[in-house]
Z-matrix of the N, CA and C atoms (Angstrom, degrees):
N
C 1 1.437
C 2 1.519 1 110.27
N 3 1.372 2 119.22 1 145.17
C 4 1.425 3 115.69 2 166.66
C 5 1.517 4 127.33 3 -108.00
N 6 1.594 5 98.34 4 128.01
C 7 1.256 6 98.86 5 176.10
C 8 1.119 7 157.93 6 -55.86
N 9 1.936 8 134.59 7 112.76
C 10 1.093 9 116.88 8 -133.86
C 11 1.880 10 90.07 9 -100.34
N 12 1.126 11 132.07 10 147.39
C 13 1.439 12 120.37 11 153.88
C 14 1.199 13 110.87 12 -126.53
N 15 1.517 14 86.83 13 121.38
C 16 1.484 15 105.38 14 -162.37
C 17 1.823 16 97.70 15 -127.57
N 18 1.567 17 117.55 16 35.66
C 19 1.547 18 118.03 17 161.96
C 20 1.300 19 109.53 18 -72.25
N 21 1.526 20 95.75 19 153.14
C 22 1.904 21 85.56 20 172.90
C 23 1.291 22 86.40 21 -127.63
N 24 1.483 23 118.43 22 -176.72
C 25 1.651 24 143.92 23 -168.05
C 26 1.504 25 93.26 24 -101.36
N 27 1.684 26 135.06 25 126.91
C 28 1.408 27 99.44 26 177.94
C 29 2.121 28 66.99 27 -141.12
N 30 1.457 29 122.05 28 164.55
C 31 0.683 30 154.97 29 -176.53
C 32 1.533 31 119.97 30 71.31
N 33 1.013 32 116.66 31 28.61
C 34 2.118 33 127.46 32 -178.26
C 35 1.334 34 108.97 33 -121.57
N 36 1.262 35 96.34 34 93.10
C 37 1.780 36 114.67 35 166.05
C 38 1.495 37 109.71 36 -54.97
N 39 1.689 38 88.70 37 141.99
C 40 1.452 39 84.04 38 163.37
C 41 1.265 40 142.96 39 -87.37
N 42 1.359 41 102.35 40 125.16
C 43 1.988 42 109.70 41 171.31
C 44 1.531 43 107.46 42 17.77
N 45 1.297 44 130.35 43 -79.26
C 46 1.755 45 118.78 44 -178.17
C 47 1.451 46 112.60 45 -104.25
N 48 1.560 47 137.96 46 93.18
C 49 1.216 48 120.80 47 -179.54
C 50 1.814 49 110.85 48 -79.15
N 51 1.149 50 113.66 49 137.09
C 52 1.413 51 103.55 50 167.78
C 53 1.581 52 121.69 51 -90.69
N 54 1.704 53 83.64 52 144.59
C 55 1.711 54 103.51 53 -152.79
C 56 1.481 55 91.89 54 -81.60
N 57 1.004 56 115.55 55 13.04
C 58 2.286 57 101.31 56 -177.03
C 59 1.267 58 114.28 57 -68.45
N 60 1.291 59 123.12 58 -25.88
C 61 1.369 60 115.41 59 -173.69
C 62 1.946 61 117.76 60 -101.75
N 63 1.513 62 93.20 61 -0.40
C 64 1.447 63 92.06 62 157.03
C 65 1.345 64 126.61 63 -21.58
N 66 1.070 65 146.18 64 151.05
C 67 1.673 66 139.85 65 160.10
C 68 1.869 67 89.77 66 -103.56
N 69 1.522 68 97.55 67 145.59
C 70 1.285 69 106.45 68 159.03
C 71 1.447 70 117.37 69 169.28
N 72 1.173 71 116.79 70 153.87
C 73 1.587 72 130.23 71 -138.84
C 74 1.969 73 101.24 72 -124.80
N 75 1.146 74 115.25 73 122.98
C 76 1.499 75 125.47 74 -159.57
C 77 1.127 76 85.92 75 -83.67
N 78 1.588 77 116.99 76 178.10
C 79 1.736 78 128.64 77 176.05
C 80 1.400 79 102.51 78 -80.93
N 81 1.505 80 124.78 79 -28.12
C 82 1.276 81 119.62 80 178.10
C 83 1.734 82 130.06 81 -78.92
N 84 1.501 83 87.55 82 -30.79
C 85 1.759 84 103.89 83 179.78
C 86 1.972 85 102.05 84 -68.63
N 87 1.740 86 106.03 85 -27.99
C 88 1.763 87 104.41 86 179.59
C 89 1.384 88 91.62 87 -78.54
N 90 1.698 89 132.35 88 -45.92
C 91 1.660 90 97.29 89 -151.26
C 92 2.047 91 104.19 90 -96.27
N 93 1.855 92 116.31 91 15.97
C 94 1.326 93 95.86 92 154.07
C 95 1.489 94 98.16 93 -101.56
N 96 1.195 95 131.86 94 -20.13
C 97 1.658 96 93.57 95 161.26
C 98 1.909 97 123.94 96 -61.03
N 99 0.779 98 105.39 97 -18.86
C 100 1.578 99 95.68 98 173.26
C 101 1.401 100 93.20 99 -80.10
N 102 1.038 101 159.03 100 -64.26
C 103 1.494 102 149.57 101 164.87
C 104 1.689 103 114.44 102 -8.35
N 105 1.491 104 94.64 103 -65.97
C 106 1.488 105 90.47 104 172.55
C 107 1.343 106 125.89 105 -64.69
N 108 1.225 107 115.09 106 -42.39
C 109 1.510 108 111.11 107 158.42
C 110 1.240 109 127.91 108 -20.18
N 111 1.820 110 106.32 109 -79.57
C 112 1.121 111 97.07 110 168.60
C 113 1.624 112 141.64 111 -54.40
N 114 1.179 113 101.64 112 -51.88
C 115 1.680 114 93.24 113 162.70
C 116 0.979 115 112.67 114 -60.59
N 117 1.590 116 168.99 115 44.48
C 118 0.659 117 148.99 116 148.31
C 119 1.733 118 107.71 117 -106.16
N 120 1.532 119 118.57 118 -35.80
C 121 0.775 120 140.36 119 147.68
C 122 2.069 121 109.61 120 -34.95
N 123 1.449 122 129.71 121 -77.99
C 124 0.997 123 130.18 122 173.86
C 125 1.435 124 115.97 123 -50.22
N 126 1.561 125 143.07 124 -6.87
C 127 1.309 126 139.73 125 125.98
C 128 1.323 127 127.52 126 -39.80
N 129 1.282 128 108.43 127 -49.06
C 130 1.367 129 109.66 128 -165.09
C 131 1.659 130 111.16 129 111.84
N 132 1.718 131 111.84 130 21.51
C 133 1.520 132 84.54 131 -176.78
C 134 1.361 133 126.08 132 -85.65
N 135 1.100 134 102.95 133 -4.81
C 136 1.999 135 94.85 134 -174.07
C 137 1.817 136 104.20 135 -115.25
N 138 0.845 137 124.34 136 173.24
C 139 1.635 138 124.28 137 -135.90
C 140 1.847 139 70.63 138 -121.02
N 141 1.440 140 110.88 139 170.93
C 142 1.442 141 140.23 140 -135.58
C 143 1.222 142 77.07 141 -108.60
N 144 1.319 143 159.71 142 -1.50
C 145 1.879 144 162.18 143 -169.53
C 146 1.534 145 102.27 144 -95.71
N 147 1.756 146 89.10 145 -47.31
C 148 1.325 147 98.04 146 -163.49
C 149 1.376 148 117.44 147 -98.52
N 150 1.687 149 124.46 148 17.49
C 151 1.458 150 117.75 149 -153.83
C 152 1.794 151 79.37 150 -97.91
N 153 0.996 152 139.22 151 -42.43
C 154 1.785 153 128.56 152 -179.51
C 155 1.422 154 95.96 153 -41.70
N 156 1.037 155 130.92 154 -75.30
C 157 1.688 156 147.15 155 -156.50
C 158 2.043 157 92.48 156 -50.08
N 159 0.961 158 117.79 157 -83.38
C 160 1.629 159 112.06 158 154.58
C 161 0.982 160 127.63 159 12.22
N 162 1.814 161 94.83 160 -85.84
C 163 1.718 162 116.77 161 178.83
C 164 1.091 163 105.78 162 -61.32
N 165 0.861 164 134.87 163 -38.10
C 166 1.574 165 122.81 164 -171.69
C 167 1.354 166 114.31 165 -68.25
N 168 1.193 167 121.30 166 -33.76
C 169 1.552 168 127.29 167 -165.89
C 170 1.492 169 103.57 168 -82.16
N 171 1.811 170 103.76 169 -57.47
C 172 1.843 171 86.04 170 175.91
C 173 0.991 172 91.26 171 -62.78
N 174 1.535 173 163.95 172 -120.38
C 175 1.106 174 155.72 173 -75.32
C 176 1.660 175 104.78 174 -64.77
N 177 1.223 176 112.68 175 -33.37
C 178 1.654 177 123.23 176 170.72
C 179 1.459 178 112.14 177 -67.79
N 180 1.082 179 120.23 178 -52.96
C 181 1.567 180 142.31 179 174.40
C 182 1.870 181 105.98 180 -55.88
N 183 1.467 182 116.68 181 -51.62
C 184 1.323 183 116.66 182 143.79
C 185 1.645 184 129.54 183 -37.17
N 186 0.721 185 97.36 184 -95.20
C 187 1.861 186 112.89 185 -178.90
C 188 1.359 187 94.92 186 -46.14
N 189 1.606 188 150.57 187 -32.10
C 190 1.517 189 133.60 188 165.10
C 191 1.684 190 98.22 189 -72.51
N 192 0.990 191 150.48 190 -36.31
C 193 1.552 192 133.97 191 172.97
C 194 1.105 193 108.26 192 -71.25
N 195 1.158 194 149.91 193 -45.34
C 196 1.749 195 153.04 194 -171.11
C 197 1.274 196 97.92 195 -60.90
N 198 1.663 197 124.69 196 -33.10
C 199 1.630 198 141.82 197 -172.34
C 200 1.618 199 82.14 198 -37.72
N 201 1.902 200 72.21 199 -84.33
C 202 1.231 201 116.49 200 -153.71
C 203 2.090 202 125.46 201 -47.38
N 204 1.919 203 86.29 202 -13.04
C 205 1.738 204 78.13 203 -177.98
C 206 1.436 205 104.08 204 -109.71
N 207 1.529 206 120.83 205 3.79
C 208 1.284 207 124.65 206 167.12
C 209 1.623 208 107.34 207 -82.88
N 210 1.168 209 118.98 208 -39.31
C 211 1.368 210 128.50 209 -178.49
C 212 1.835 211 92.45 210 -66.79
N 213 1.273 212 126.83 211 -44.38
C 214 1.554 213 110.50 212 -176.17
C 215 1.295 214 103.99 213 -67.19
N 216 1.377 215 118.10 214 -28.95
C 217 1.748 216 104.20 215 -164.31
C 218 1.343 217 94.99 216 -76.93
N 219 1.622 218 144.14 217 -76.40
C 220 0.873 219 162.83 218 130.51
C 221 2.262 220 90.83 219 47.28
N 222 2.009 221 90.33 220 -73.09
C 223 1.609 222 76.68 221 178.08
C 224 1.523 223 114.52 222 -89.85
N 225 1.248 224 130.97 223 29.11
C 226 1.227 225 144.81 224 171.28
C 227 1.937 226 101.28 225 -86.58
N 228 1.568 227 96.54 226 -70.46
C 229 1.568 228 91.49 227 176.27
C 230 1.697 229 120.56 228 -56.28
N 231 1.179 230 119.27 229 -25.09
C 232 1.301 231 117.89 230 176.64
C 233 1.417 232 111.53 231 -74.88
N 234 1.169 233 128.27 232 -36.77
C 235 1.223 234 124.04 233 -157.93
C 236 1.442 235 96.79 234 -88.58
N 237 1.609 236 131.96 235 -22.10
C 238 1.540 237 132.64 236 -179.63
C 239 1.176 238 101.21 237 -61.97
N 240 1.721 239 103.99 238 -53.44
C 241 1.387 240 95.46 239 173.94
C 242 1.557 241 165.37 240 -112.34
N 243 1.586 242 80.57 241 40.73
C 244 1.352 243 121.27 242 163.00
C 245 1.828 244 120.68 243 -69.75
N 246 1.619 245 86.52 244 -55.23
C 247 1.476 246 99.96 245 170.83
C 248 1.338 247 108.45 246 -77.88
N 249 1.187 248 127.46 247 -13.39
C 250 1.850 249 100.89 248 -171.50
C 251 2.227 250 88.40 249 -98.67
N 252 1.076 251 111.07 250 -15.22
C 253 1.581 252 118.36 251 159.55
C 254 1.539 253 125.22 252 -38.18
N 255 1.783 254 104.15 253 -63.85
C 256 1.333 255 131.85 254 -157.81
C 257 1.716 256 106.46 255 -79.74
N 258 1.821 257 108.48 256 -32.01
C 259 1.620 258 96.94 257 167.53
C 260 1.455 259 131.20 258 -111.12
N 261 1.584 260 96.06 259 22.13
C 262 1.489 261 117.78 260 155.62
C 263 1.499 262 118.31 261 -71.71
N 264 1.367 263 121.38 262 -42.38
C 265 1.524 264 140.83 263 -165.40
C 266 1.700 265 85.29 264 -73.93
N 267 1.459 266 99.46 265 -71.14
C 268 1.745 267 109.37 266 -176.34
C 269 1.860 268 118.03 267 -20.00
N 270 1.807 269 96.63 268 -46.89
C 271 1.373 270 91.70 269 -161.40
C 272 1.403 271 126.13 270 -79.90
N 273 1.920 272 87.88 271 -31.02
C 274 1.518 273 113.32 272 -170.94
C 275 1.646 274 107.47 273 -39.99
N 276 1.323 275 103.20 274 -76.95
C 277 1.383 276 101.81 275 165.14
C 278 1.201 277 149.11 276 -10.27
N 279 1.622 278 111.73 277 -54.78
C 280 1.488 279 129.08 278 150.19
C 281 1.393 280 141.13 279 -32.07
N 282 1.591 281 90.06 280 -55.66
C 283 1.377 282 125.57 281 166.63
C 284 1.682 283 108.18 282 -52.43
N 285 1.009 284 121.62 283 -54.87
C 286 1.302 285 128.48 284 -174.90
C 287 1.480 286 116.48 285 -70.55
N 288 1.580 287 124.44 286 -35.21
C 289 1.207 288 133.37 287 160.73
C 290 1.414 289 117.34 288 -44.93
N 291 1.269 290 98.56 289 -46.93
C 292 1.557 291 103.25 290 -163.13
C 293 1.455 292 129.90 291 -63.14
N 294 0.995 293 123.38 292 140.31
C 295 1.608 294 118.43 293 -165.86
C 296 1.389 295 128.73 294 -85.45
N 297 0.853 296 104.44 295 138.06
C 298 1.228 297 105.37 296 -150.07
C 299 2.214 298 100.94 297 -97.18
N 300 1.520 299 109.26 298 145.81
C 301 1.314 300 101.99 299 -168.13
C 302 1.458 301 103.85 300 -116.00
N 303 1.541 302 129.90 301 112.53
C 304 0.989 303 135.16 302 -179.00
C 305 1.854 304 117.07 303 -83.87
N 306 1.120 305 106.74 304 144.85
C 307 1.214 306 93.06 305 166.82
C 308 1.936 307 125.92 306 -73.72
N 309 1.299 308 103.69 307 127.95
C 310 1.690 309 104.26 308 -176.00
C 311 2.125 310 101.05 309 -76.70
N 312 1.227 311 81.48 310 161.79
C 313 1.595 312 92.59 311 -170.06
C 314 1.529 313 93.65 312 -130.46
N 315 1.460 314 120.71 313 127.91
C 316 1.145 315 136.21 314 -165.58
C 317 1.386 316 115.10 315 -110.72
């Protein structure tokens, strides 16, 4: 009989997958859904069973943005002052090169 091989390769992506079909949700697209939430809530749309189940989620959905914009400032202040760091070092140096002009005495 001859042997058939008939395995296949099954879980090996290929070399470049393209990332377009990622799903993913911006900081702005989460905090107007918490917007809508709440108003939606100040209508009256979800029934008095369901207002815990709600609350709980913005309140989660909250406290991950508050994270997240203390964590940006956080590398906001570091990174200012990183850079206002890096052309302090730069100048010092300069400064010290530079020549200095005495007055001549005649």
């Amino acid at each position: 009989m001859a042997d058939n091989d008939n395995t296949e390769i099954v879980g090996e992506a290929p070399a470049e997958a393209p990332a377009q079909n990622d799903p993913a949700l911006s900081l702005d697209e989460l905090n107007m859904l918490m917007q809508i939430v709440d108003l939606a809530v100040q209508r009256g749309a979800f029934r008095g069973s369901e207002a815990s189940q709600v609350g709980a989620v913005f309140d989660k959905l909250s406290s991950f943005l508050g994270a997240v914009a203390q964590a940006q400032q956080a590398d906001a202040e570091a990174g200012a002052e990183a850079s206002d760091e890096a052309p302090a070092e730069a100048e010092a140096p300069a400064e010290a090169e530079a020549p200095v002009d005495t007055p001549e005495e005649e």
